[in-house]
N, C-alpha and C positions, 0 to 999 in steps of 0.2 A: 805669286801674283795677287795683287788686292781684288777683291771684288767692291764694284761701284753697286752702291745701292739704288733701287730706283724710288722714284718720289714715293711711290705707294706703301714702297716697305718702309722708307722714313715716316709715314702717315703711322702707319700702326704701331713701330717703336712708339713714337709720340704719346700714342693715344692709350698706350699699353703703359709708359711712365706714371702719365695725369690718371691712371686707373677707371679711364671711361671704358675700359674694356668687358669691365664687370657688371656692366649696366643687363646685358641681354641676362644676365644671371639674377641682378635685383629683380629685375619685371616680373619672376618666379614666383617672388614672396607673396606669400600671399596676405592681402593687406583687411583689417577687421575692422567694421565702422565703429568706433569709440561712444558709448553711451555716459552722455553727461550726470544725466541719474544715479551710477553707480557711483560717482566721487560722496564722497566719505562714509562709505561701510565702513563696520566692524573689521579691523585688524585680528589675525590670530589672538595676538595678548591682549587687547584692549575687549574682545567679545570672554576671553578667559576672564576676566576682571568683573568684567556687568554681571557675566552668571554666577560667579560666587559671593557676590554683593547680593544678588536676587533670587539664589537660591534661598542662603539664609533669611532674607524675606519672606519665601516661602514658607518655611520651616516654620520662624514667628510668627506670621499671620494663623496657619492651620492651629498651633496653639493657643491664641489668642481669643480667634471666633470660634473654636472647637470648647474653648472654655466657657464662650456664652451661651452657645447651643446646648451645650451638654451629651451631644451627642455628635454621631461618627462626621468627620469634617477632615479633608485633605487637599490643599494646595500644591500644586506641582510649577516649577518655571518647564516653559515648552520652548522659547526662543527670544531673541532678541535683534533685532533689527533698525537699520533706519530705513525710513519711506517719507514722502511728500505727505503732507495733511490729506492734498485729496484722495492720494491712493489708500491711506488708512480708513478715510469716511469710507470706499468703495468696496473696503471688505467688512463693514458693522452691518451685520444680518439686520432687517427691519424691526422683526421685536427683539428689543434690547432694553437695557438700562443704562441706563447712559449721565454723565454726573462730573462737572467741574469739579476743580479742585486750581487755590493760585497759590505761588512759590514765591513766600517772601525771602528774602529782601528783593529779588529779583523782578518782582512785577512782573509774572510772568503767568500763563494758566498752562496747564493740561485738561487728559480728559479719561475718565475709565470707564471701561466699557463690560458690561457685569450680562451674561445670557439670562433673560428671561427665567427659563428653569431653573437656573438657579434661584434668582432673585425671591420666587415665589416660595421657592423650596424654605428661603431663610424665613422670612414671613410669615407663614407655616405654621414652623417650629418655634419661632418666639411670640405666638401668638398660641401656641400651648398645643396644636397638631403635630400632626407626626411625620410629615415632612415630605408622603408619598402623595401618591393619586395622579392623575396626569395636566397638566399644566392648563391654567384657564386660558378662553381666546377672547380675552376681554382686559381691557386695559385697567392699570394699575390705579386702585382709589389714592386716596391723600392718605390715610391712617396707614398702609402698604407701605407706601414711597416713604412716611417718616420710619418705621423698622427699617427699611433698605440703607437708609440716612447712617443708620445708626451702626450698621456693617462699614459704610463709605469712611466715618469716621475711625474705625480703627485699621483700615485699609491706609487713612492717611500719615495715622498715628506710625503704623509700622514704616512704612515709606518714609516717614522722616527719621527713624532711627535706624535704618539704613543707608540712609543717604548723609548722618552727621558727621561724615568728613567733610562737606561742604558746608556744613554750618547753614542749611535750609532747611525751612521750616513751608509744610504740606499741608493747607490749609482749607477746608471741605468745603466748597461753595453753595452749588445746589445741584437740583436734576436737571437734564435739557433733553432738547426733546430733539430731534432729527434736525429739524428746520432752521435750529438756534445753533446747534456746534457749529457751522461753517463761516460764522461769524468770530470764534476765539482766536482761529490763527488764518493767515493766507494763506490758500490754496498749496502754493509752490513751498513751503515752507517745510523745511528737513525735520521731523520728530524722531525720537529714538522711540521704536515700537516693543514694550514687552507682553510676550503672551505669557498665561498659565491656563493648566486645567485645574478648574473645581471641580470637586465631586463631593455634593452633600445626601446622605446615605447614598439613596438608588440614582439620586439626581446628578447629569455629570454636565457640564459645559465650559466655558471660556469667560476668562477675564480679562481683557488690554487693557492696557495703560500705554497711554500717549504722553511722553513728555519731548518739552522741546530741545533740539540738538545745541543748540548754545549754552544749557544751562549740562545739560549730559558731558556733551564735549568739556567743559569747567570741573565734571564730576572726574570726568576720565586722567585731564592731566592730575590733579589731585591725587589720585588714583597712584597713578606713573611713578610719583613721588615716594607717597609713602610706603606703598608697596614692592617688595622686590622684582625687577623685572625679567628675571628666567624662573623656571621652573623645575624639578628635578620631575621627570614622566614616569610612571610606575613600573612600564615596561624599558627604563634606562637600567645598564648595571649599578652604577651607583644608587640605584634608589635603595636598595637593601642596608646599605654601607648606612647610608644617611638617615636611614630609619632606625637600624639597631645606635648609629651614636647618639640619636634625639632620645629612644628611649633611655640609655645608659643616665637621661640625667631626671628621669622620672621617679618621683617618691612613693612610697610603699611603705606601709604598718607593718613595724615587725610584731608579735606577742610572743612570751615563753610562756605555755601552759600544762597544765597537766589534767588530761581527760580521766576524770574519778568520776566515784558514785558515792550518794551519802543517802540515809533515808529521811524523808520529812519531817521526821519526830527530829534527826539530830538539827538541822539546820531551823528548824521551832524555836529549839533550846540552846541557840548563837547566842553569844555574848561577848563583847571584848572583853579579853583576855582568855577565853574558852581554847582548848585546844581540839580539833577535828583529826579524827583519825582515818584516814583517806585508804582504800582499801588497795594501796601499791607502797613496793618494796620504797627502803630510801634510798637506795643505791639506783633506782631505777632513772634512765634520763625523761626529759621532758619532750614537751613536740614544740617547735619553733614556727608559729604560723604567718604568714604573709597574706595578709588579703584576707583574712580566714579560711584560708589552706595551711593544712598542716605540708612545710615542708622539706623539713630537717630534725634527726632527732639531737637535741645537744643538753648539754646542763647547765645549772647556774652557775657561773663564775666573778670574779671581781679582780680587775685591775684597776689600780690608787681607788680614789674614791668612784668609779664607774664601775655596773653592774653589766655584764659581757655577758655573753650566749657562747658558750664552745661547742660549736658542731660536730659531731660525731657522724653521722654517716644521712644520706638521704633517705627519703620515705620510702620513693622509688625500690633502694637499693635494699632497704629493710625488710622492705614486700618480699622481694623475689630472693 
């Protein structure tokens, strides 16, 4: 016997078809309010990319102004970020140093942002102190701010040679003071924010760099291009594989030599043609060194016109 359905069960087949059934299950989700702010962070690859572009920056600058200083100087990168202008001005501590810079061909500016203790610390020491004491509470003269200048400038110097896969050129403007950066870009405007820490001898603080995300962004696909876009991780199994075949094609000094003794009077009395009487058998082999390590004992040999090393036994295996 059939069963007659009633309207209501026909309702819910229905409704169970069109998959409105699942609605009391969606209502569940739980829903996040979307923050417009965060569109265009750093990507995994693309924040991998900035930091080994700006480490090496790091690296070159500490050598650079550690070369003028003459003494102890170390740059670290701490982060990379994008932020809004305003939110970058909101975290620049009140005493600072602070110093355009504009990106030709772009027409564009940035802004770096150098801690007081440091600033003084440079100042200091190119000024023939020593680079301690504790920081003045009193604002920077004119003669100050040009040595500061003169940091800014290979601050820029190095940033352009980091950044010469875009073919831009970082070019030192002047100092500003608080009141005047909020004038170089609008408020709402995307920068990419890099931190580092300085440390000049006992002195330690911070340096940003503000640059603007259009000109970053330009750097980044650039970037994408020329660079490969995976990575082998240290902790992958392949990373061992990939390391021993990159070394396999690594070059190394071989030498054949032979560790004697002569005394001063004989090698006085050198002369081409002179024969040296080395105080080891002839029969004896030689030591084959790499790197200067001795690491193979072998002898002179020669096939056709090439001069060969025949290895006899390892150093290692001689020892013991």
């Amino acid at each position: 016997m059939e069963k007659i359905l009633t309207q209501a069960e026909i309702d819910a087949m229905v409704r169970t078809a069109r998959g409105t059934g699942t609605s009391a299950a969606m209502a569940e989700v739980p829903v996040v309010r979307w923050d417009y702010r965060q569109a265009g962070r750093l990507g995994r690859e693309q924040l991998a990319s900035v930091s080994m572009l700006h480490e090496a920056f790091a690296r070159s600058l500490t050598y650079s102004i550690g070369a003028l200083l003459r003494t102890a100087f170390n740059v670290t990168m701490m982060s990379a970020e994008h932020l809004g202008f305003r939110d970058f001005l909101g975290g620049v501590p009140e005493g600072t140093f602070l110093a355009s810079y504009t990106l030709d061909p772009f027409n564009g500016s940035g802004l770096i942002q150098l801690d007081l203790a440091v600033a003084y610390a440079l100042t200091d020491i190119l000024l023939g102190g020593d680079g301690s004491g504790a920081t003045p509470a009193r604002g920077m003269t004119e003669i100050e701010e040009q040595v500061v200048e003169t940091a800014m400038h290979l601050i820029c110097r190095e940033l352009q040679t980091a950044w010469q896969a875009l073919n831009v050129e970082f070019r030192f403007e002047k100092r500003q003071h608080p009141g005047e950066v909020q004038q170089l870009m609008l408020p709402e405007e995307r920068i990419l924010c890099l931190s580092f820490e300085v440390l000049v001898k006992e002195r330690r603080g911070t340096m940003s760099i503000a640059v603007p995300t259009v000109i970053s962004s330009a750097l980044l696909r650039k970037l994408s291009i020329t660079r490969p876009r995976f990575y082998t991780r240290h902790d992958s199994p392949d990373f061992t594989r990939s390391l021993r075949k990159l070394l396999l094609k690594c070059p190394f000094h071989f030498e054949l030599g032979l560790a004697a003794t002569a005394s001063s009077a004989e090698l006085a009395d050198l002369y081409p043609g002179k024969v040296l009487v080395l105080n080891r058998a002839a029969d004896e082999p030689a030591a084959l060194f790499a790197m200067g390590s001795p690491i193979f004992e072998a002898s002179l040999a020669r096939v056709g016109n090439q001069r060969v090393a025949q290895v006899l036994a390892s150093v290692e295996e001689e020892r013991n």
